[in-house]
C-alpha distance (Angstrom), angle and dihedral (degrees) to the residues before:
residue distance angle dihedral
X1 . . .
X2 3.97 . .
X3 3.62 135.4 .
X4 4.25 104.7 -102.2
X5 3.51 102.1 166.4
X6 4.03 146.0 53.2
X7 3.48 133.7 -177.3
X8 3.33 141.1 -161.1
X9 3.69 132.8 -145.8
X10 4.09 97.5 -150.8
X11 3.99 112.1 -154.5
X12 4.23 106.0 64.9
X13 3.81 86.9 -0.9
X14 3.20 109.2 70.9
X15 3.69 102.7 -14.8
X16 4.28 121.9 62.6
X17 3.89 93.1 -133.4
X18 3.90 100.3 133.8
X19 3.65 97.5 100.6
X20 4.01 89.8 45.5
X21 3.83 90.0 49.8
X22 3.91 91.5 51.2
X23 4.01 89.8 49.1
X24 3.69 91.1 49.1
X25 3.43 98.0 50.2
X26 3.42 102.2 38.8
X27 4.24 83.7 54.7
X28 3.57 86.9 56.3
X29 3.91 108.4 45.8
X30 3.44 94.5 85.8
X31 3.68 98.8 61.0
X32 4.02 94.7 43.3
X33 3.52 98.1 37.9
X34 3.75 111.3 -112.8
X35 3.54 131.9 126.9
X36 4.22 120.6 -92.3
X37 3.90 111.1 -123.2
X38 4.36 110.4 -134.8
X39 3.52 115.9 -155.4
X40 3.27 103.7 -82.1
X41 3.66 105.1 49.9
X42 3.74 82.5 58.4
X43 3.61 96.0 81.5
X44 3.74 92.2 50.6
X45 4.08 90.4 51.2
X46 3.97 85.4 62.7
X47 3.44 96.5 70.4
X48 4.15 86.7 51.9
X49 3.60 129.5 97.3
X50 3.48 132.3 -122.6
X51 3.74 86.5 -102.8
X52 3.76 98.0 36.3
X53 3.64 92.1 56.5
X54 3.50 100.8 49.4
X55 3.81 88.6 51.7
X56 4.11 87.8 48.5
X57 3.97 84.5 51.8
X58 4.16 85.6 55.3
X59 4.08 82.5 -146.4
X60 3.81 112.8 161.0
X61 3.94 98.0 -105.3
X62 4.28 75.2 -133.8
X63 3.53 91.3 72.9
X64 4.16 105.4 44.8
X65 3.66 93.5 89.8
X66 3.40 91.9 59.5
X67 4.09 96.1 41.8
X68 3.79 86.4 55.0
X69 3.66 97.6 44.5
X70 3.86 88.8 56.5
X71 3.78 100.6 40.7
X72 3.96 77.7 54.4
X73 3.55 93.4 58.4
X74 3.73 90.4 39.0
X75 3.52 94.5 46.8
X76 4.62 82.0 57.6
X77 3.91 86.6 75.8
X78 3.48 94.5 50.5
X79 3.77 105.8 57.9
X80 3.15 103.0 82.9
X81 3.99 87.8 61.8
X82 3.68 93.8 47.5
X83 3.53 129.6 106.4
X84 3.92 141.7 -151.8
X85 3.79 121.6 -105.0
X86 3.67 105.0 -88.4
X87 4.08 107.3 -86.5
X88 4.10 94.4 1.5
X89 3.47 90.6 108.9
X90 4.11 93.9 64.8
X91 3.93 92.2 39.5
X92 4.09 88.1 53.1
X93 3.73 87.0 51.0
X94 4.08 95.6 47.7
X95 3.56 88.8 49.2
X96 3.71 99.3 56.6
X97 3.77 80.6 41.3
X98 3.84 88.2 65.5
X99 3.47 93.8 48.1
X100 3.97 110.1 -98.0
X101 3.47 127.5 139.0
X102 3.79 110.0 -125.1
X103 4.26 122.0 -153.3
X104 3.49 129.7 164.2
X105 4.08 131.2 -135.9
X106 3.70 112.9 -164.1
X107 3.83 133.3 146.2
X108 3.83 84.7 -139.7
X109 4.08 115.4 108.5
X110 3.67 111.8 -82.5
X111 3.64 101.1 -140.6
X112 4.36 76.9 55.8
X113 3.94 94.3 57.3
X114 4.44 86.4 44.3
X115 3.79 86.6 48.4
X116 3.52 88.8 51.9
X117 3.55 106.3 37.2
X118 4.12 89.1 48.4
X119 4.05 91.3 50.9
X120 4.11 85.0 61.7
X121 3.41 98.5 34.3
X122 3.87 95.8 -115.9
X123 3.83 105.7 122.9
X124 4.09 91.6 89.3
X125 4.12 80.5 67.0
X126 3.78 101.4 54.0
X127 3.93 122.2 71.8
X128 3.76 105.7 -167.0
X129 4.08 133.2 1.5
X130 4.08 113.8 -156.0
X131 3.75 113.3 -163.4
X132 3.76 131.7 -161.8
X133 3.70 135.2 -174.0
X134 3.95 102.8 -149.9
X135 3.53 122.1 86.9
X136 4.15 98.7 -140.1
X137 3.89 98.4 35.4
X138 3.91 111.2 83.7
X139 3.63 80.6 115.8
X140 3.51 96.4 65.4
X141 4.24 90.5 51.5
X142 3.96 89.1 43.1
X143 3.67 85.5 66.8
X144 3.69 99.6 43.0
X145 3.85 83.9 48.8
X146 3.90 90.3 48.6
X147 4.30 84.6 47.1
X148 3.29 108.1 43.5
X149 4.10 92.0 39.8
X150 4.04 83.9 46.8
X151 3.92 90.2 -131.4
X152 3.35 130.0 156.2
X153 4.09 118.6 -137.2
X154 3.89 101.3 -105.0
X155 4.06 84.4 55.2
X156 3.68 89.7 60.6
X157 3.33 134.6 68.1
X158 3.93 136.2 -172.7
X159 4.02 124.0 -149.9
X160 4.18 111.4 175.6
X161 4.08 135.2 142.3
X162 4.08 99.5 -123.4
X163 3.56 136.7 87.4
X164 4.08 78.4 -135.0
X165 4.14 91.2 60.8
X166 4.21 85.5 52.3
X167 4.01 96.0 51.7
X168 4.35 84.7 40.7
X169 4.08 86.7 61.7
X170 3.58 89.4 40.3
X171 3.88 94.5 53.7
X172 3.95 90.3 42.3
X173 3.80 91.9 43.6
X174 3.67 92.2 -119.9
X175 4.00 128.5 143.3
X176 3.71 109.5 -113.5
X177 3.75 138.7 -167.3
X178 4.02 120.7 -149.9
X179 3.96 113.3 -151.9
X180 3.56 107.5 -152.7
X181 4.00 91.8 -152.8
X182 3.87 97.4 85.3
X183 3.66 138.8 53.9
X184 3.55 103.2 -37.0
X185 3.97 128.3 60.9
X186 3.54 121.6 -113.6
X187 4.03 85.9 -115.4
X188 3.73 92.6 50.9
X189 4.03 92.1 51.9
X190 3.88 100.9 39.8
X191 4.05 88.7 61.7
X192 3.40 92.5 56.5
X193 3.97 83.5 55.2
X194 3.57 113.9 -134.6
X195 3.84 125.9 -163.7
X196 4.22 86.5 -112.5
X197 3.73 135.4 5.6
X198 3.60 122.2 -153.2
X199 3.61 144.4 -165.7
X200 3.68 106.2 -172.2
X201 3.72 135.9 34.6
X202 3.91 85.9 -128.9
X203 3.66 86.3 69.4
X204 3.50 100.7 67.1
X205 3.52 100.0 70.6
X206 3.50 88.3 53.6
X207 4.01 92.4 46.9
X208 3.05 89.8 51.4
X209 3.72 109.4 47.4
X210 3.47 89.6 60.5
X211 3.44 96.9 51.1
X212 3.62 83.5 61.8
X213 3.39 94.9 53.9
X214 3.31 97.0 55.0
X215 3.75 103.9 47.7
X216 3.97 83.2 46.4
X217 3.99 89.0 48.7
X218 4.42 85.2 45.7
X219 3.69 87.5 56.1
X220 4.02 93.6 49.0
X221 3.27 89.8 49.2
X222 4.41 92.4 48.2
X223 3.86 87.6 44.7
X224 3.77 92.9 47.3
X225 3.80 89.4 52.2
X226 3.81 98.3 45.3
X227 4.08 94.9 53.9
């Protein structure tokens, strides 16, 4: 009983792309008909939803998968120019260290995320990147993960910036940690009640160290009762 597995969400999690996404879509609003956001209504969008904000943007729910498949392509010329979540890089890098293996699941473009990781030199540290074109459905790719990697739940764990990565664990019956340094507020995500909310990516080594310990300590304790 020990924790195998971590995975990523990419955009806000691991990757700074907030700013890029606001540009993007704000460049596109006028030719699918939803309403820009200025800077100060950006704040406010934080403590939204998934859901909430795409009924706040009054877009035709017709028309997302076409918004995201152009902010995708839009997002292809920014790479280059993005950067990594302030101390990320060092975290992914301790974690291999201790012997994880590290994936992603984003519904971002994967030739994005390897354009990324390459720039910073962080694809050695990543063993797999699962990609999915609906907005709601990182459930449904947590449990082909979980399938095809033949993992059971408490081997996995889940680490993404939206109240939408929290209810994906949930669905898949996965632990998950919410990092309050990406899209979503740190209001927003602890309503949706996530196993661990964090602050910093320095505190995931620590989170997750003693989540270790404690399955390892769980499994003591079973194999002490069953001799």
């Amino acid at each position: 009983m020990t924790l195998k597995v971590i995975v990523f969400d990419f955009d806000g999690t691991l990757a700074d792309t907030y700013e890029a996404f606001i540009t993007i879509a704000n460049s596109l609003s006028e030719e699918f008909g939803y309403k820009p956001v200025d800077e100060q209504e950006q704040e406010k969008l934080k403590n939204l939803s998934a859901r909430d904000l795409i009924k706040h943007s009054e877009i035709s729910p017709l028309k997302i998968p076409f918004v995201l498949k152009r902010v995708k392509s839009e997002l292809n010329h920014k790479i280059k120019d993005l950067e990594p979540i302030k101390e990320i890089p060092t975290c992914v890098k301790q974690l291999k260290n201790k012997g994880y293996t590290l994936g992603i699941i984003t519904s971002n473009a994967e030739d994005n995320v390897i354009s990324f990781l390459q720039n910073h030199e962080l694809d050695q540290f990543f063993d797999f990147i699962y990609t999915g074109s609906t907005l709601f459905g990182k459930h449904k790719i947590i449990k082909k993960l979980l399938k095809e990697k033949q993992l059971l739940p408490h081997e996995f764990i889940y680490i993404g910036d939206e109240t939408r990565d929290i209810n994906s664990a949930k669905k898949s019956h996965v632990k998950c940690i919410g990092v309050t340094w990406g899209f979503n507020s740190s209001e927003a995500l602890a309503k949706e009640k996530p196993d661990f909310l964090i602050n910093h990516p320095n505190e995931l080594i620590t989170i997750l160290d003693n989540y270790q310990y404690n399955l390892l300590d769980n499994l003591s304790r079973v194999n002490h009762l069953t001799m």
